[in-house]
Steps between C-alpha positions, in 0.01 A plus 500: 500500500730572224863651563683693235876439456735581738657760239316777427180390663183703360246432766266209479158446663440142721318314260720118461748297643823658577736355268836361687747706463823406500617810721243416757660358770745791433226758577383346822863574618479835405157531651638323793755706556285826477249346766801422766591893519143572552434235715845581718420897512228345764702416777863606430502818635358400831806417626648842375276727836799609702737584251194692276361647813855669583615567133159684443459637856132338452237486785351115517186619341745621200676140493130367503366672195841441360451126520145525410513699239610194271231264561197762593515633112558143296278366722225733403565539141529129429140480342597812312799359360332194406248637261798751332708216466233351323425775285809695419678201389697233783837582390418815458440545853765282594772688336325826657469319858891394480614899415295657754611240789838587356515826537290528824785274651730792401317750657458279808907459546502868448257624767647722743164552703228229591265743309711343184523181544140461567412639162759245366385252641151535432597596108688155567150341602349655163768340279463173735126452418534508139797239535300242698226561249710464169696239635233274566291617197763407298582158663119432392534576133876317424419215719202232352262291769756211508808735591329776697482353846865386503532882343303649789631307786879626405358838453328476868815329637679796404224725710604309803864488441470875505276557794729260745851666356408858574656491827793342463601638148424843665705385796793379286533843313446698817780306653736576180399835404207733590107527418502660166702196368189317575274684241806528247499192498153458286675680212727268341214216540194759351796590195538156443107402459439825329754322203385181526160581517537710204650277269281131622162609613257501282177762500153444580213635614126434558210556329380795745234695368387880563690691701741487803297486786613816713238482741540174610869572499466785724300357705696157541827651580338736768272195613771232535778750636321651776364164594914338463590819768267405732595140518863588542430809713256317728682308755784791565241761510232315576216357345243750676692821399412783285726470246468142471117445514452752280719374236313156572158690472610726141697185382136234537275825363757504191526178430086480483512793285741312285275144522191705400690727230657156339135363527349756270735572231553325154884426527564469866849448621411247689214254447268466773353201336822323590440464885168264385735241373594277794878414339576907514411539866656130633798686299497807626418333834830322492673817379425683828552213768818329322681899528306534809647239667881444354531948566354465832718240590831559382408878659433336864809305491754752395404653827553170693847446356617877541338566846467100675798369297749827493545517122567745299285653222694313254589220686148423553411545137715233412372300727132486306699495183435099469135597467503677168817214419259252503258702290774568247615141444167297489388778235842471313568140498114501377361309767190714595396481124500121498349515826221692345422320233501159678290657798249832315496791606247474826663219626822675417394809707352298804796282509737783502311705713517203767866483502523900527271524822707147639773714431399776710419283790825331484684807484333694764537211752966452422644513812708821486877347567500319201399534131481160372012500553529864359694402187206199462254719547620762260552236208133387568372802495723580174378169346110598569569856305712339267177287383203702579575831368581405158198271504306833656660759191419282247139445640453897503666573202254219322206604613555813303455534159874536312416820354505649864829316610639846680157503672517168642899589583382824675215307684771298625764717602215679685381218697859393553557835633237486714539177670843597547371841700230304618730251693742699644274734638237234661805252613668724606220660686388119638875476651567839636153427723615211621831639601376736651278297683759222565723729693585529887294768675790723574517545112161495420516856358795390251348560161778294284778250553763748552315746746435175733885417468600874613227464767618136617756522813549128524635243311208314612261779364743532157374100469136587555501746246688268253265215558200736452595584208568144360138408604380818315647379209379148544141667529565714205587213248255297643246733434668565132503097431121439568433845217693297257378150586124615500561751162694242318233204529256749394655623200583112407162453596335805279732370204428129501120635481549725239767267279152221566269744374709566206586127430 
């Protein structure tokens, strides 16, 4: 891949080695920085419901779509973004991602009806999937093969710095001023990257041929997103509803359309050819069960510290803060990179995947008066992402051709996003049936932790309920460390194969 100077920049096609530029490192913290507003826009405003939901005078399914909105649209328009990205030119799009998240952050402190701020936000999930495109697009073509996984794992440490400071950044500013703050907040960050981006990174694009696929980009968007609503619709509504089984049902028939569609074409979007090579799936294996697993968990013990434990929102954000600290640090201090190298990439992956379902365990079973097994099993779990999902990026992202770098970045991001659905909807599905099971039989028709607690009339009962809940979310993680124990031996497994075949 060749990279044209950070100056002017006339687009170049993928065809060398990216010459080191001396800005490089520069760019990553500009790319950086644009992936930690995306990233935070996740889970910051979750802690925002009350004050929205009387601001707004919203209904809960308002506040639903509201927080939906966001992650429903990037998540479906990931693939599309990808392939643009690709073609349009990666700064380009990057520049264009950064305005439009940007403004739609405007908008969104603006809204004076959840009508509003849905559109915002999901004109905020539009600018976000070209941003976690670009950014790792980008990262591919400034970055050679000996720099790119220390590259990577900063840029992925940054994703779960992000996702674990939602709450308690949107806790701080809700404690200090109110919830527009927290989407005025993007703007000086998205001005600042929109300059620096400007001036350091350097254009690109791939050598895409024909043109843009529209079908397939119809039909992935509609495919993915009705698919994304069901998982996150499915254990409020229920998985046997109408609305949600036939999102399920239009979501699979799309995304077969789209498989078929891709199949036949000249220039697909996406290769189909790829899922044949055994590194791409152990990748994109990894991809789901590592966000599967880390979303799924840090979802099931927010609950346990808020509802068992009596934090607050923000309070018990901070308390899974060491989590993405221990991401951050091994990444920075480029630990994970040497780690890496010393290991490759499937032991890499099965040895971090190991420490992230110990991690689990460890942290599901801390006694609930104390905080000292919690904080050990956060840090291992931190230390297993820390390690496997750079090793897991950089395995997708190679078994891609480097013309299609936003491809393999929207691949990614789509996977990522679904894992992440993907485990809070199934963990959290695996621990509200045990609760529900686990409680007395004068509460038996208590449908959450907070209905049983109205419904208790003892202090005896009030303990019952607690303790059900802690085994719920002992079952829960349990259930989430064996996914990514099993996955993450079988990618290693699929990717020591394939690196043998190859070798």
């Amino acid at each position: 891949m060749t990279v044209a100077p950070a100056t002017a920049g006339s687009p170049t096609r993928d065809d060398a080695v990216a010459t080191r530029l001396p800005t490089r490192w520069l760019i990553l913290g500009v790319l950086s920085l644009a992936q930690l507003v995306v990233v935070l826009d996740n889970t910051v405003l979750t802690v925002a419901v009350p004050a929205l939901t009387r601001d707004l005078a919203a209904s809960t399914a308002d506040i639903q779509w509201v927080i939906n909105a966001y992650a429903l649209v990037q998540s479906g328009l990931l693939l599309t973004a990808g392939s643009v990205v690709d073609r349009y030119g990666r700064r380009r799009m990057l520049l264009a991602g950064l305005v439009l998240f940007g403004l739609a952050s405007l908008a969104a402190a603006a809204a004076q009806s959840s009508g509003q701020l849905t559109a915002a936000r999901a004109a905020l999930g539009i600018g976000g999937a070209l941003l976690v495109t670009g950014t790792l697009a980008v990262a591919m073509q400034v970055f050679d093969a000996d720099e790119r996984p220390r590259a990577i794992g900063i840029w992925a440490a940054v994703s779960a710095l992000g996702f674990a400071a939602g709450p308690p950044v949107g806790g701080f500013v809700l404690a200090h001023v109110d919830w527009p703050a927290i989407f005025l907040l993007n703007v000086p960050i998205v001005l600042l990257c929109v300059v620096a981006a400007a001036l350091l990174v350097p254009e690109s694009r791939g050598a895409t041929g024909g043109r843009l696929d529209l079908v397939g980009a119809v039909l992935s968007t509609a495919g993915l997103t009705a698919l994304v609503y069901a998982v996150i619709r499915g254990p409020e509504d229920g998985w046997g509803s109408g609305p949600v089984l036939g999102a399920a049902l239009a979501g699979a028939a799309l995304v077969g359309l789209f498989v078929g569609w891709e199949r036949r074409i000249p220039h697909p979007m996406l290769d189909m050819t790829l899922f044949r090579d055994r590194r791409f799936v152990g990748a994109v294996t990894g991809v789901v069960l590592i966000t599967f697993g880390s979303a799924g968990a840090l979802f099931l013990l927010a609950q346990q510290l808020q509802f068992v434990r009596g934090h607050s929102a923000w309070e018990a954000g901070l308390r899974t803060v060491p989590f993405a600290l221990t991401v951050v640090l091994l990444n920075l201090a480029g630990v994970t990179a040497r780690l890496i190298r010393v290991l490759g990439t499937p032991a890499a992956i099965a040895t971090g995947m190991t420490s992230l379902a110990v991690g689990l365990v460890v942290a599901a079973h801390a006694p609930t008066d104390g905080y000292g097994v919690l904080l050990g099993g956060l840090v291992l779990m931190g230390f297993g992402c820390a390690v496997a999902n750079p090793a897991i990026v950089e395995a997708v992202m190679s078994a891609i051709p480097a013309d299609r770098a936003g491809a393999g970045a929207g691949v990614d991001g789509t996977m990522a996003e679904v894992g992440t659905s993907l485990g809070v909807a199934v963990l959290g599905a695996v621990m509200n049936a045990r609760f529900t099971a686990a409680l007395p039989v004068a509460l038996a028709g208590a449908a959450s932790f907070p209905a049983a607690m109205a419904a208790a009339r003892s202090e005896p009962e009030r303990q019952s309920v607690a303790e059900a809940f802690s085994s719920a979310v002992v079952v829960g993680q349990t259930v989430g460390a064996g996914a990514v124990l099993v996955g993450g031996l079988l990618a290693a497994l699929l990717l020591h194969r394939a690196a043998r075949r190859a070798g």
